[in-house]
N, C-alpha and C positions, 0 to 999 in steps of 0.2 A: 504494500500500500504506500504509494507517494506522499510524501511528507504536505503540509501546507505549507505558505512562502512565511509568515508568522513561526510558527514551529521552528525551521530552520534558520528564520532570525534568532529565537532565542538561544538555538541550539551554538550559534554563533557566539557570541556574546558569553553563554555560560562558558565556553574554551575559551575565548577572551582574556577572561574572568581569572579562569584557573590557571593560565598562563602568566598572569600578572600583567599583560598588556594594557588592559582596563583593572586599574584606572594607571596606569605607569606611562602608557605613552602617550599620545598629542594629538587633538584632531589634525596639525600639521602633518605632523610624521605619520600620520593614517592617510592623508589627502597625498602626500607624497609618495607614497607605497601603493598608491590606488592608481595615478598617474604611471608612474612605473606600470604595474600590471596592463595599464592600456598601452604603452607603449610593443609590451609584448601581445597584444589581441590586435595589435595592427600589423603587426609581422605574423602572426598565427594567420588571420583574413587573406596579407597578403598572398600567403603560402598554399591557401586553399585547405588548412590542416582543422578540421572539424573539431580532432581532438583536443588538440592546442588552444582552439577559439574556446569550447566548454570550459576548458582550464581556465583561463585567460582572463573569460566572464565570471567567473565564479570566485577566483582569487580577488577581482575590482570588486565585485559585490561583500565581501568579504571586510577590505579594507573600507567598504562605504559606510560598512556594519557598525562597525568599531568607529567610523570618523562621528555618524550619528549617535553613538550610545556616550559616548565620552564628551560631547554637545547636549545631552538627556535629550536628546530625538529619537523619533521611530522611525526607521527609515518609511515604515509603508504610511504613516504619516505624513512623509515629505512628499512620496510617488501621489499620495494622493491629493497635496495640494496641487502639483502637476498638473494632475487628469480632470483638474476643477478649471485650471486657467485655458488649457488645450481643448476641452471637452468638443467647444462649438465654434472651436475656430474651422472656417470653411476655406475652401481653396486645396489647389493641386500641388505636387513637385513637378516640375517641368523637365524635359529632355536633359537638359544641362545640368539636375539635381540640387534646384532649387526650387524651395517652396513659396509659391504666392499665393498671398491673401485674397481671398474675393471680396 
């Protein structure tokens, strides 16, 4: 049975936790580490390596885990102010992969 996306935030978190990351390092050094890992999900993308990329998103969400919990956010809190300001934005991406507004 697959986990929920909450479950394994906190499953996050509590290794965190027990690792002494949270509370010992920084939402910097988290944001930093997260950046890094995108750096490697862009070379993964590049490379067409599936596996790489699951890693890649997984390790960034990971370090986003930790930048939010150490800020006392939830991440799915943040996603869903998101999905609040995007919700009803209309309009296409275009050829060139950009997105305009209607």
């Amino acid at each position: 049975m697959s986990q929920s996306f909450k479950d394994l935030e906190m499953n996050v978190i509590r290794w965190a936790e027990a690792r002494r990351i949270i509370p010992n390092s920084t939402p910097d050094a988290q944001f930093i580490k997260a950046v890094s890992e995108m750096g490697e999900l862009a070379d993964a993308i590049s490379k067409r390596d599936i596996h790489a990329i699951e890693d890649a998103v997984g390790d960034t969400l990971v370090c986003l885990i930790n930048t939010c919990a150490l800020l006392d956010l939830d991440i799915t809190s943040c996603l869903a102010v998101a999905w609040d300001q995007i919700k009803d934005r209309r309009g296409q991406m275009n050829e060139r992969g950009v997105f305009v507004k209607e």
